[in-house]
MDTraj code that builds the backbone (N, CA, C; nanometers):
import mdtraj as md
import numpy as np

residues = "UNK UNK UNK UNK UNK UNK UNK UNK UNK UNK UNK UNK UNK UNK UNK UNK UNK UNK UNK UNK UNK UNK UNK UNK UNK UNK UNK UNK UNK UNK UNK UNK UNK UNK UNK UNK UNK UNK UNK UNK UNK UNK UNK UNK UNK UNK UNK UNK UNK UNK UNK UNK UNK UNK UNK UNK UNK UNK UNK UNK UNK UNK UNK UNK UNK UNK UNK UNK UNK UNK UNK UNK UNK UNK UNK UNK UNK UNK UNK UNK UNK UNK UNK UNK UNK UNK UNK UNK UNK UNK UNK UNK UNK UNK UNK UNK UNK UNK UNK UNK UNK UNK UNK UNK UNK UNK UNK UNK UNK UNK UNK UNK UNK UNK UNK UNK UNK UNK UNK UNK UNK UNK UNK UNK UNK UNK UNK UNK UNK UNK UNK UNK UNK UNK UNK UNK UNK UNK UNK UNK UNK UNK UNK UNK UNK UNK UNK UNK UNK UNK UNK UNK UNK UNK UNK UNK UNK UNK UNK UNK UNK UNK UNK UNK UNK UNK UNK UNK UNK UNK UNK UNK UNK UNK UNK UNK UNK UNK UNK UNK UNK UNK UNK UNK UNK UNK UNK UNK UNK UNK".split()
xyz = np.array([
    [0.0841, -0.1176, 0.0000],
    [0.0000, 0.0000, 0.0000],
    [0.0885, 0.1237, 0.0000],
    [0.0315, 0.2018, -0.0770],
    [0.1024, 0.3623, -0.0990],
    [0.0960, 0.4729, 0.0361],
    [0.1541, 0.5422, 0.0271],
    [0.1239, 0.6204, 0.1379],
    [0.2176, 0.7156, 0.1325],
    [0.1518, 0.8614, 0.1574],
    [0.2486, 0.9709, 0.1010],
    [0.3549, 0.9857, 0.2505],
    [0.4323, 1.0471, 0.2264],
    [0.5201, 1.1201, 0.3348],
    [0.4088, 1.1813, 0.5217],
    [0.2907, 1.2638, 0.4477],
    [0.2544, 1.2897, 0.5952],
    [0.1335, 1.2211, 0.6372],
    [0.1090, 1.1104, 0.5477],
    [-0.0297, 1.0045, 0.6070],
    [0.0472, 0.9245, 0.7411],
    [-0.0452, 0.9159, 0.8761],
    [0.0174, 0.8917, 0.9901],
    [0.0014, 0.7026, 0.9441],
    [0.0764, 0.6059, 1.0220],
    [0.0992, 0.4646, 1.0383],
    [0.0776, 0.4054, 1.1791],
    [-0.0018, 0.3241, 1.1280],
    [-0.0016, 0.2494, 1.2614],
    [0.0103, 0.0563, 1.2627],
    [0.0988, 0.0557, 1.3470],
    [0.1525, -0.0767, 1.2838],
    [0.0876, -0.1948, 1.4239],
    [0.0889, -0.2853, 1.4227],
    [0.0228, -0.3610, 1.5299],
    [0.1493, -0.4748, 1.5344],
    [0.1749, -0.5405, 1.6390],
    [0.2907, -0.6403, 1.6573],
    [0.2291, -0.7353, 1.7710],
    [0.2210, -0.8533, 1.7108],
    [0.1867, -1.0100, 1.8659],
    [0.3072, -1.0679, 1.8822],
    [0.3228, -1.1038, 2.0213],
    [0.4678, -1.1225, 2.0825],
    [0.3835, -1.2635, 2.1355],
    [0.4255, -1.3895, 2.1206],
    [0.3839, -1.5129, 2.1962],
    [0.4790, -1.4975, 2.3234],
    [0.4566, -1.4690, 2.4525],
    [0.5633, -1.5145, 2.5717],
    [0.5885, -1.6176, 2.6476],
    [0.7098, -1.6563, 2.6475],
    [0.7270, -1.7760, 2.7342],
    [0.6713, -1.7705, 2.8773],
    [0.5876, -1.8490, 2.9121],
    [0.5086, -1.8544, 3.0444],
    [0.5908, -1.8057, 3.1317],
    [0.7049, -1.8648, 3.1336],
    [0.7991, -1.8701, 3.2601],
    [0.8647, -1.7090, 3.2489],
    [0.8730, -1.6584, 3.1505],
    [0.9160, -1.5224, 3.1275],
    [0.7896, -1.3701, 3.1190],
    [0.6995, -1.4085, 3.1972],
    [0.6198, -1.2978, 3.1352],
    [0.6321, -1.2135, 3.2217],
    [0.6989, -1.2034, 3.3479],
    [0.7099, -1.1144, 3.4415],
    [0.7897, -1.0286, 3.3621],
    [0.9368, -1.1134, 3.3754],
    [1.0554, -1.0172, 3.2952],
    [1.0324, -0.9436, 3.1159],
    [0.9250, -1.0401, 3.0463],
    [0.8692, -0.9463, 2.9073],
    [0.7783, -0.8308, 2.9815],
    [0.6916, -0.8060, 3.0385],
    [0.6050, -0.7154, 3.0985],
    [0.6880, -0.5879, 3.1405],
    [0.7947, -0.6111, 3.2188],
    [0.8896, -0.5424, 3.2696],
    [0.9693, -0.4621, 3.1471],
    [1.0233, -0.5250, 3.0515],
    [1.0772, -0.5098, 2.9381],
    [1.0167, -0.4157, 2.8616],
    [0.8598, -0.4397, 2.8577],
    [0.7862, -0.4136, 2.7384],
    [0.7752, -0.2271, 2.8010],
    [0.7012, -0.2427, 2.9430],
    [0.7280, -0.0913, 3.0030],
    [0.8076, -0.0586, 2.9649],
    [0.9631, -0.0690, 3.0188],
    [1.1048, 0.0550, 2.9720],
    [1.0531, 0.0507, 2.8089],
    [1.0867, -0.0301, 2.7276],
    [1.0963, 0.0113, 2.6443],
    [0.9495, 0.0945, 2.5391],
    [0.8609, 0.0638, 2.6167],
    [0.7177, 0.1542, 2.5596],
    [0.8054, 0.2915, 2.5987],
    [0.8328, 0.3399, 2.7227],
    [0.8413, 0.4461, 2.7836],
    [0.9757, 0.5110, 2.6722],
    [1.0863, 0.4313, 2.6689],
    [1.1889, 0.4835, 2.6262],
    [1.1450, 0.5578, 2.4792],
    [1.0705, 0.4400, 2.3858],
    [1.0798, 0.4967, 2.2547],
    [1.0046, 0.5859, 2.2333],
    [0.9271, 0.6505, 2.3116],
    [0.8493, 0.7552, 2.3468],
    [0.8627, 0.8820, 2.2551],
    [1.0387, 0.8781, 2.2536],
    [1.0786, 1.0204, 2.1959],
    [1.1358, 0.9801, 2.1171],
    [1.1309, 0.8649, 2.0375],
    [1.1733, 0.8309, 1.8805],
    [1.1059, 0.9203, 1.7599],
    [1.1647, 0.9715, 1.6338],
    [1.1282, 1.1256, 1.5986],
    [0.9912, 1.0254, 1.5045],
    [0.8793, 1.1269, 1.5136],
    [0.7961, 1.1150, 1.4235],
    [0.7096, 0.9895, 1.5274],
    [0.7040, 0.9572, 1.6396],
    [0.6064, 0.8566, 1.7206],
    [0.5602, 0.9236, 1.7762],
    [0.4066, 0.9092, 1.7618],
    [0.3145, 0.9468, 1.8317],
    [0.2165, 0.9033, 1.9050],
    [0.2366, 0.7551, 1.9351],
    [0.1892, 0.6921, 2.0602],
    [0.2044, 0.5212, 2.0627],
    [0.2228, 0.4722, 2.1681],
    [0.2315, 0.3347, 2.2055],
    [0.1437, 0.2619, 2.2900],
    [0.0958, 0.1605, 2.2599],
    [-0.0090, 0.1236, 2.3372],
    [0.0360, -0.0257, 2.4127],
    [0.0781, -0.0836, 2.4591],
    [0.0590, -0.2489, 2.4794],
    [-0.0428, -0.2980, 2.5345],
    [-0.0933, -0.3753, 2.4531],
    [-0.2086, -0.4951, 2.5248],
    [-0.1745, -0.6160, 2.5741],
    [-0.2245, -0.6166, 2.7197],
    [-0.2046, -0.6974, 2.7952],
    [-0.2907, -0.8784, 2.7681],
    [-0.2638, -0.9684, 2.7906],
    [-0.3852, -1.1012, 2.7598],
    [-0.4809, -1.0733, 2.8937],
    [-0.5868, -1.0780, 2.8483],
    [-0.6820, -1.0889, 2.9518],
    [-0.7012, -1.1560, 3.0407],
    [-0.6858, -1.1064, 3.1638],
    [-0.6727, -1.2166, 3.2614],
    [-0.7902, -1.3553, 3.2958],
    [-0.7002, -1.4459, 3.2972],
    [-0.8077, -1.5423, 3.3727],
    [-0.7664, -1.6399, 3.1753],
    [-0.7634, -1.5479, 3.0728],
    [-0.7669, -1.6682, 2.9406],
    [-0.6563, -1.7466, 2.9145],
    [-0.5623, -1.7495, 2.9969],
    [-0.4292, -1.8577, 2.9452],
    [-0.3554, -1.8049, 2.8199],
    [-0.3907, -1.6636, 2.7902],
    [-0.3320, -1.6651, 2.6909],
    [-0.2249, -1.5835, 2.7067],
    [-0.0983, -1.6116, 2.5932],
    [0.0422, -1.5710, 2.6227],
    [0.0462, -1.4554, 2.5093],
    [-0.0056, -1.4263, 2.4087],
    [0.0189, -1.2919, 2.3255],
    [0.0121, -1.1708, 2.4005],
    [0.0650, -1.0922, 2.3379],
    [0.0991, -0.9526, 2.3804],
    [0.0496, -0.8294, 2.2930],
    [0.0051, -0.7874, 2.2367],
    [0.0380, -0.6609, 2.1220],
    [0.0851, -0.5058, 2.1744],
    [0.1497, -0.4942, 2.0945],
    [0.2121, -0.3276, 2.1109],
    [0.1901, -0.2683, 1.9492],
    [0.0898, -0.1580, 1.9589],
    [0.0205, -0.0837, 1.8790],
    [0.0939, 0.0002, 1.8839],
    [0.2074, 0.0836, 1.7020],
    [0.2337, 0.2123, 1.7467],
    [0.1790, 0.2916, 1.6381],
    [0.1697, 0.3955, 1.7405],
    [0.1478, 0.5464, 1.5665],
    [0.2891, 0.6478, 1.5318],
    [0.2800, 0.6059, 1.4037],
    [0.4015, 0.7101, 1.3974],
    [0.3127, 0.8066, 1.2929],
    [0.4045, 0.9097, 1.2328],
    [0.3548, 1.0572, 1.1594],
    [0.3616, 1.0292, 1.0147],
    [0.4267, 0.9286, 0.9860],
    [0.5048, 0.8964, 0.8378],
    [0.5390, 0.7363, 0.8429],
    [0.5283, 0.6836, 0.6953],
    [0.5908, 0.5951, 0.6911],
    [0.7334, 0.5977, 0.7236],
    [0.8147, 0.6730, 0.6629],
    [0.9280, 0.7343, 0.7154],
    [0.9459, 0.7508, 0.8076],
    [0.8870, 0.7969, 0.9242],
    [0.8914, 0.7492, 1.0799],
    [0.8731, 0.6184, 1.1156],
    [0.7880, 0.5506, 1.0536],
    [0.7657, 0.3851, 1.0864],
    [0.8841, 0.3248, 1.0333],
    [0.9017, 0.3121, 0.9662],
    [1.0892, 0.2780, 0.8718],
    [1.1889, 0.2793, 0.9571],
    [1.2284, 0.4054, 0.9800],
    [1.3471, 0.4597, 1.0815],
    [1.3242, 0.4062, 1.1989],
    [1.2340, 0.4041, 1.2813],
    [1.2388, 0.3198, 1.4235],
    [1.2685, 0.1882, 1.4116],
    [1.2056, 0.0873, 1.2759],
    [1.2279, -0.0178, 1.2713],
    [1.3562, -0.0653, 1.2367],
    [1.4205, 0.0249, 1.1803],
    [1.5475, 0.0228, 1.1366],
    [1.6412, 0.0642, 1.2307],
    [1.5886, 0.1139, 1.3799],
    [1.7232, 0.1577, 1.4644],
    [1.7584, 0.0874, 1.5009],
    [1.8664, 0.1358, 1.5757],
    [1.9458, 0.0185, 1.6956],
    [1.8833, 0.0150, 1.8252],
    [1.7734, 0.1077, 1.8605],
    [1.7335, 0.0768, 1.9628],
    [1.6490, -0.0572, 1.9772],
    [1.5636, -0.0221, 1.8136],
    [1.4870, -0.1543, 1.8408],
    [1.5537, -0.2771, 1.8015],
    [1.6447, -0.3035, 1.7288],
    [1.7451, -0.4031, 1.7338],
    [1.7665, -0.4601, 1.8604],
    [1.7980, -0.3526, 1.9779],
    [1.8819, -0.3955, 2.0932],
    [1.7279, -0.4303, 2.2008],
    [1.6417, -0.3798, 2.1282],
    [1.4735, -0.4501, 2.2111],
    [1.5035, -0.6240, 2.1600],
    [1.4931, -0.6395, 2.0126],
    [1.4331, -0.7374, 1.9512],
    [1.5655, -0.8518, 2.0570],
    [1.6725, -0.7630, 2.0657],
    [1.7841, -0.8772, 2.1202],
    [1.7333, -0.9505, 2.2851],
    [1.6926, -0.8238, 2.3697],
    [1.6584, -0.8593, 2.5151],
    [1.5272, -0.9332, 2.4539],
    [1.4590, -0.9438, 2.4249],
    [1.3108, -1.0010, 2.4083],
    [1.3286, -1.1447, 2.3486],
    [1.4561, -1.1648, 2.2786],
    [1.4216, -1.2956, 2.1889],
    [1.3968, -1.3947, 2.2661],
    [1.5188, -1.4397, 2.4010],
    [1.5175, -1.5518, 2.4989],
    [1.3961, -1.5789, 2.5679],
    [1.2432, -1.4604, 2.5775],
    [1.1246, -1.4496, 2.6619],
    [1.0306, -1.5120, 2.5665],
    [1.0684, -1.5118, 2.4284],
    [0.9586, -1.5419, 2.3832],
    [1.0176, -1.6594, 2.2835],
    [0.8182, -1.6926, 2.2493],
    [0.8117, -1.8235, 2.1701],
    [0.8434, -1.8246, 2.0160],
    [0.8317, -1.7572, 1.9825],
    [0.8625, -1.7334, 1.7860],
    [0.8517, -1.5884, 1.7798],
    [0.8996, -1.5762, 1.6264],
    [0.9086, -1.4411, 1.5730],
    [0.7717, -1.3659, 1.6184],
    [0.7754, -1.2318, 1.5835],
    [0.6508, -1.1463, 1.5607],
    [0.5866, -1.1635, 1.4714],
    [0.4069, -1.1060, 1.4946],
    [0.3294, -1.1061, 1.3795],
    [0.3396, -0.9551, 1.3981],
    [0.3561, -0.8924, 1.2502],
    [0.3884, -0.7545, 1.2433],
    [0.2815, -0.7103, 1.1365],
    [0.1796, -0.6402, 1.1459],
    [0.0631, -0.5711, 1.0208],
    [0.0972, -0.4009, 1.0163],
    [0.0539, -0.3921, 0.9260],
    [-0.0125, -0.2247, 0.8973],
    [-0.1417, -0.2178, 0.9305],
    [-0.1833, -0.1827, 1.0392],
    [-0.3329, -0.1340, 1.0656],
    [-0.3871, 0.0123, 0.9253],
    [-0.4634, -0.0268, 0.8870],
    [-0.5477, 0.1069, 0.7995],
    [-0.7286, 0.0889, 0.8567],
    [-0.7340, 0.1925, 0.8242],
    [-0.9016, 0.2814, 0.8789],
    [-0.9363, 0.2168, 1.0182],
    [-1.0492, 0.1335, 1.0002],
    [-1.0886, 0.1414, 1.1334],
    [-1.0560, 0.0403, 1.2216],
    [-1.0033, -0.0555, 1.1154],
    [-0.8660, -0.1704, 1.1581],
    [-0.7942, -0.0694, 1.3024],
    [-0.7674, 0.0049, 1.3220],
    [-0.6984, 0.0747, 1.4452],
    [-0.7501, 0.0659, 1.5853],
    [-0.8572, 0.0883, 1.5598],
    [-0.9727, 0.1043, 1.6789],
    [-0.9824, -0.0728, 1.7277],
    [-1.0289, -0.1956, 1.6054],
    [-1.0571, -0.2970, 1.6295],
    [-0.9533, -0.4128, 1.6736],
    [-0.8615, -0.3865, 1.6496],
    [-0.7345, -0.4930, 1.6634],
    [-0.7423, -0.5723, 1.7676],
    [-0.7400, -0.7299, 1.7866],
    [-0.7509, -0.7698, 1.9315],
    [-0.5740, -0.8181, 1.9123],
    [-0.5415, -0.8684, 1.9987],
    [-0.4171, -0.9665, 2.0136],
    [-0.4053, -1.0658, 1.9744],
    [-0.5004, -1.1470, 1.9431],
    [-0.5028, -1.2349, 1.9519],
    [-0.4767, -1.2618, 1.7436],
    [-0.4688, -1.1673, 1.7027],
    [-0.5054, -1.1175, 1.5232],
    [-0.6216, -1.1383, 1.4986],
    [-0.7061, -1.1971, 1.4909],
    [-0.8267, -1.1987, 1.4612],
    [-0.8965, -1.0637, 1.4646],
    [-0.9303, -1.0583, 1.3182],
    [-1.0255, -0.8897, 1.3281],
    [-1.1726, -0.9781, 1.3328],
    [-1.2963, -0.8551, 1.4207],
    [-1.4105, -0.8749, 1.3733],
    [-1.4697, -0.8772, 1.2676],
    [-1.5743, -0.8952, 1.2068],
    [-1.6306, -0.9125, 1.1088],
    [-1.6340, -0.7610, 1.0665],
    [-1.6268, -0.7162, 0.9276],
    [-1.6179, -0.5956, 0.8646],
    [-1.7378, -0.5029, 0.9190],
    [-1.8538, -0.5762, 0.9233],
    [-2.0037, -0.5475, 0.9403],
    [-2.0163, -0.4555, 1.0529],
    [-1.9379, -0.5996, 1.1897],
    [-1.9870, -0.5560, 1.3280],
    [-1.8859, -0.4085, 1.3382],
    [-1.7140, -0.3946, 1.2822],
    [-1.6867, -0.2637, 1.2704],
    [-1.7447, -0.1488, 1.2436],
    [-1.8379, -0.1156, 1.1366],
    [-1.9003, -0.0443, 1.1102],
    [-2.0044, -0.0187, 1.2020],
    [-2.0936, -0.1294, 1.2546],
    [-2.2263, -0.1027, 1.3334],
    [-2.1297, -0.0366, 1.4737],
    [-2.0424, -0.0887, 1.5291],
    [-1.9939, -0.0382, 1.6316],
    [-1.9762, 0.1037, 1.5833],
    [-1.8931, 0.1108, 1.4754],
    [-1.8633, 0.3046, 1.4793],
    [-1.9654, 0.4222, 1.4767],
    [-2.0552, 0.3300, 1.3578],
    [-2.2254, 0.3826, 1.3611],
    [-2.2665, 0.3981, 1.4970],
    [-2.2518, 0.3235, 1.5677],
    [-2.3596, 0.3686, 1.6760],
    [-2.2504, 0.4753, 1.7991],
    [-2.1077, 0.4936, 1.7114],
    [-2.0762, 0.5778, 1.8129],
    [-2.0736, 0.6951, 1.7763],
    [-2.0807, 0.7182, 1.6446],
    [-2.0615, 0.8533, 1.5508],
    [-2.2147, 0.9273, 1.5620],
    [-2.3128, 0.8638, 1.5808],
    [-2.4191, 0.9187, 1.5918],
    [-2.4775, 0.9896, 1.7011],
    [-2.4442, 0.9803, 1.8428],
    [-2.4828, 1.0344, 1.9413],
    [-2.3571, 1.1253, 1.9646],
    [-2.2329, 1.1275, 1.9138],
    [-2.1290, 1.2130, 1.9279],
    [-2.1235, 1.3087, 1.8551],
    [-2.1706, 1.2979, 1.7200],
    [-2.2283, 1.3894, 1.6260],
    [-2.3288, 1.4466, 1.6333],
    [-2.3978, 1.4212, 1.7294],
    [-2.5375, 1.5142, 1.7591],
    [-2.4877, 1.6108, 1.9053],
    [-2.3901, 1.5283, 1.9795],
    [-2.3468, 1.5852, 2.1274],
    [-2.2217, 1.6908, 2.0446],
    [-2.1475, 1.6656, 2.0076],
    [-2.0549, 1.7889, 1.9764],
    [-2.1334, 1.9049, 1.9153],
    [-2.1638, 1.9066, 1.8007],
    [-2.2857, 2.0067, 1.7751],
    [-2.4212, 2.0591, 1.8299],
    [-2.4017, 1.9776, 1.9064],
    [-2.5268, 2.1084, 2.0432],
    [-2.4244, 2.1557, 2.0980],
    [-2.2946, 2.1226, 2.1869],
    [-2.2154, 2.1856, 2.2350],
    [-2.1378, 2.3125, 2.1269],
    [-2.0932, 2.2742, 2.0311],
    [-2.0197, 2.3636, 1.9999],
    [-2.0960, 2.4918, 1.8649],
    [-2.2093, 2.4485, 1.8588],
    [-2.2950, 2.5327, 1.7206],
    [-2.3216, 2.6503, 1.7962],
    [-2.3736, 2.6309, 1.9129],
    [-2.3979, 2.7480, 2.0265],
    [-2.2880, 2.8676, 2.0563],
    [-2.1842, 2.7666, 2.0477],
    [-2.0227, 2.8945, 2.0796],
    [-2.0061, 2.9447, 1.9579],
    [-2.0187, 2.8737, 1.8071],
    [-1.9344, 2.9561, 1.7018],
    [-2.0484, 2.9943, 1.6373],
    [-2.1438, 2.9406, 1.5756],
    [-2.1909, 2.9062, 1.4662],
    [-2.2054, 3.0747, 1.4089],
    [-2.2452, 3.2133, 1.4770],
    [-2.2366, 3.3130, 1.4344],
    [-2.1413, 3.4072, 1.4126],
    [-1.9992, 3.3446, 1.4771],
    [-1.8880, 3.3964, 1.4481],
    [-1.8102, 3.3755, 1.3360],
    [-1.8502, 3.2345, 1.2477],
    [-1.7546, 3.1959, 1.1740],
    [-1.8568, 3.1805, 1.0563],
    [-1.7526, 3.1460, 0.9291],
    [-1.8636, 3.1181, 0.8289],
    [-1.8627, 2.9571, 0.8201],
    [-1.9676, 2.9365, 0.7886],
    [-2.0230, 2.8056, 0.8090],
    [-1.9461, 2.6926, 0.7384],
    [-1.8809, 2.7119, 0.6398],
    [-1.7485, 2.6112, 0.6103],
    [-1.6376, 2.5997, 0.7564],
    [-1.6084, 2.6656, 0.8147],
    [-1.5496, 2.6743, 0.9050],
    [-1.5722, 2.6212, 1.0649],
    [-1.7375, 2.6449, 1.0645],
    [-1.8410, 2.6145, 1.1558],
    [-1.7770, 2.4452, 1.1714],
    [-1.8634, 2.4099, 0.9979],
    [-1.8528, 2.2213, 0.9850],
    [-1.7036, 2.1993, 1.0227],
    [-1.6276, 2.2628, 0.9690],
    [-1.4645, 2.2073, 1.0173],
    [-1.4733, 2.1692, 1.1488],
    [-1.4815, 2.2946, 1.2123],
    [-1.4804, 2.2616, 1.3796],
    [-1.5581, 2.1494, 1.4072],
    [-1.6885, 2.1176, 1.3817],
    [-1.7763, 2.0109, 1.4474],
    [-1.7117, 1.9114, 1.3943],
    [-1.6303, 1.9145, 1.2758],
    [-1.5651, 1.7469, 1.2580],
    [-1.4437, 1.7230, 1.2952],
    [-1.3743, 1.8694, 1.3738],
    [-1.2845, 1.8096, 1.4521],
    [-1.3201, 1.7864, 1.5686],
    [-1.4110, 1.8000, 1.6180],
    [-1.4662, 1.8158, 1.7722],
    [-1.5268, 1.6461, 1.7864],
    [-1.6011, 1.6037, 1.6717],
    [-1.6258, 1.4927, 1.6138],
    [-1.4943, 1.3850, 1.6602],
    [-1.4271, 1.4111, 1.5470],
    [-1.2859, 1.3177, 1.5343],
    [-1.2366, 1.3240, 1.7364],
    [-1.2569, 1.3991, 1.7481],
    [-1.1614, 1.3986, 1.8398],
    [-1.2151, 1.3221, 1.9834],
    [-1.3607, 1.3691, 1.9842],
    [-1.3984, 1.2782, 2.0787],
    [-1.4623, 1.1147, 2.0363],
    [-1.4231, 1.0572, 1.9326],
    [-1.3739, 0.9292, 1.8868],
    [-1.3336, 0.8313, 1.9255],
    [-1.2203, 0.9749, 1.8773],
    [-1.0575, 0.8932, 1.8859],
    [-1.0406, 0.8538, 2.0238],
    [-1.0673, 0.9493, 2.1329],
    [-0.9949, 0.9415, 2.2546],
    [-1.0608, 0.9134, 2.3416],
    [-1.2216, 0.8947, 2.3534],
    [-1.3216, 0.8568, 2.4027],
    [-1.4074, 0.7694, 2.4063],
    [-1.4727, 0.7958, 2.2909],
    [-1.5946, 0.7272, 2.2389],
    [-1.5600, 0.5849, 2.1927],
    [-1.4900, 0.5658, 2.0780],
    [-1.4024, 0.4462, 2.0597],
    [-1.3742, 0.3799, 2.1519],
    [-1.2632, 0.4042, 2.2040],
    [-1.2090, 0.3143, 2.3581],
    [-1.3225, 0.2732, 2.3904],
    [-1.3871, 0.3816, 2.4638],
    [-1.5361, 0.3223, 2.5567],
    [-1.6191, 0.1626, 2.4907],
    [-1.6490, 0.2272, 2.3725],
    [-1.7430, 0.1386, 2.3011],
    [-1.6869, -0.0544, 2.2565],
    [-1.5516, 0.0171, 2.1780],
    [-1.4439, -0.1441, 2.1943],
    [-1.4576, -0.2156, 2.2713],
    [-1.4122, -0.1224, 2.3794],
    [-1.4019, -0.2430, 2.5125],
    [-1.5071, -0.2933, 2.5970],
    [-1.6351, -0.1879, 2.5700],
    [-1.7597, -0.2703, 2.6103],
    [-1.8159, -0.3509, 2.5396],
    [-1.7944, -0.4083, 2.3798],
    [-1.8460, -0.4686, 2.3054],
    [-1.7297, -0.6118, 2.3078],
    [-1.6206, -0.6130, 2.3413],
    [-1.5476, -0.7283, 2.3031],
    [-1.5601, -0.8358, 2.3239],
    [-1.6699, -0.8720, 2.3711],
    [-1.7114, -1.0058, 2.3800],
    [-1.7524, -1.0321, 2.2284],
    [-1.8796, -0.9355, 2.2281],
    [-1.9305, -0.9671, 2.0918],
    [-1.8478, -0.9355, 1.9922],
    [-1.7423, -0.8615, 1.9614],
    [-1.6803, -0.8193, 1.8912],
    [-1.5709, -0.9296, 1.8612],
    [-1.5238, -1.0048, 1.9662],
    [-1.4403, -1.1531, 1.9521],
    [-1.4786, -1.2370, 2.0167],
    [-1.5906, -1.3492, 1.9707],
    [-1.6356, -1.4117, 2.0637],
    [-1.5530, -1.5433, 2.1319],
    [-1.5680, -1.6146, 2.2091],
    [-1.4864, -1.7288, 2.2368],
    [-1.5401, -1.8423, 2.1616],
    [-1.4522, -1.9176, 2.1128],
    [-1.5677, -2.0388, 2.0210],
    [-1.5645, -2.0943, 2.1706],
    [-1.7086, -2.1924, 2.1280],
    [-1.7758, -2.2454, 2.2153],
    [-1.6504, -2.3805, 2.2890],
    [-1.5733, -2.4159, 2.2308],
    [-1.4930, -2.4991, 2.2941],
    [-1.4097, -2.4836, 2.4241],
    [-1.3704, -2.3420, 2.4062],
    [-1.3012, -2.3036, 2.5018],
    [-1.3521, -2.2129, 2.6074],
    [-1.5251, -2.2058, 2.6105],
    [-1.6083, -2.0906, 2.6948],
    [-1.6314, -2.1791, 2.8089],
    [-1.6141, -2.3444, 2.7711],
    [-1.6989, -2.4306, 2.8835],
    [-1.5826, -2.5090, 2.9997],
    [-1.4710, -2.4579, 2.9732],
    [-1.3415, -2.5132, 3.0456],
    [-1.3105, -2.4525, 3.1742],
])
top = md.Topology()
chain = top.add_chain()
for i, resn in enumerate(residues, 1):
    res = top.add_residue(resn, chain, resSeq=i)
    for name in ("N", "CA", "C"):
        top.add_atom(name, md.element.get_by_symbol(name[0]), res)
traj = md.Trajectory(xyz[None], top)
């Protein structure tokens, strides 16, 4: 896939951990979330933890960088070289490494498995709609006669985007993930 210089990246990575090592990967995974922090062009790190109580040993660490060119260069440093080196002995096999695009970002579990295309959409639908009606009662009231109305819509779709991204989303994901990844029935009755 193409992607110009300032389209942002977000890459997703599953780490299998050796049982006996997940204290010392956990430990690991902190410093080094924290460290690469100020790697140029990153703009956020996430790690997902396995849910407790499922036996399961994956890990994911979600990052955003500003550029492919930022995604490149980190992968290419020596810092993360000198990660991939402390990490190899903790874990079970290589990484699964993707390019997250659109709403692939929001949905990602650990486990790789995306939801169904469908249930993505109905989830965003039902979050874009009461956020899009709540930002614009809030904010039509402050501008709407100050600005001209191209300007107006700008604002409500950043006001939009923004409580999404950092809100609405999260919220909604993580209250839906059951349905959103269900357990096959084999492993719900153990």
């Amino acid at each position: 896939m193409m992607s110009d210089s300032s389209t942002p990246v977000h890459m997703a990575v599953t780490r299998r951990v050796r049982r006996e090592c997940v204290a010392e990967f956990e430990a690991a995974l902190a410093d080094f979330a924290a460290a690469t922090m100020r790697a140029p062009g990153m703009r956020g790190v996430h790690c997902l933890y396995p849910p407790p109580g499922s036996g399961s040993n994956e890990y994911g660490i979600l990052r955003s960088f500003a550029s492919a060119e930022a995604s490149s260069a980190f992968y290419a440093s020596p810092e993360y070289q000198a990660w991939l080196d402390r990490i190899e002995p903790l874990t079970e096999d290589g990484a699964e490494c993707r390019r997250l695009d659109g709403l692939e970002v929001w949905f990602h579990n650990p486990g790789g498995r995306m939801p169904p295309r469908w249930k993505m959409a109905l989830l965003t639908w039902l979050a874009v709609w009461p956020v899009s009606m709540g930002v614009a009662a809030v904010v039509l009231p402050l501008i709407s006669l100050r600005l001209h109305p191209v300007l107006v819509s700008g604002v409500v779709s950043a006001g939009i985007v923004l409580v999404l991204t950092w809100i609405a989303m999260p919220l909604m994901v993580r209250a839906a993930h059951g349905w959103l990844h269900p357990q096959p029935l084999s492993t719900k009755h153990r």
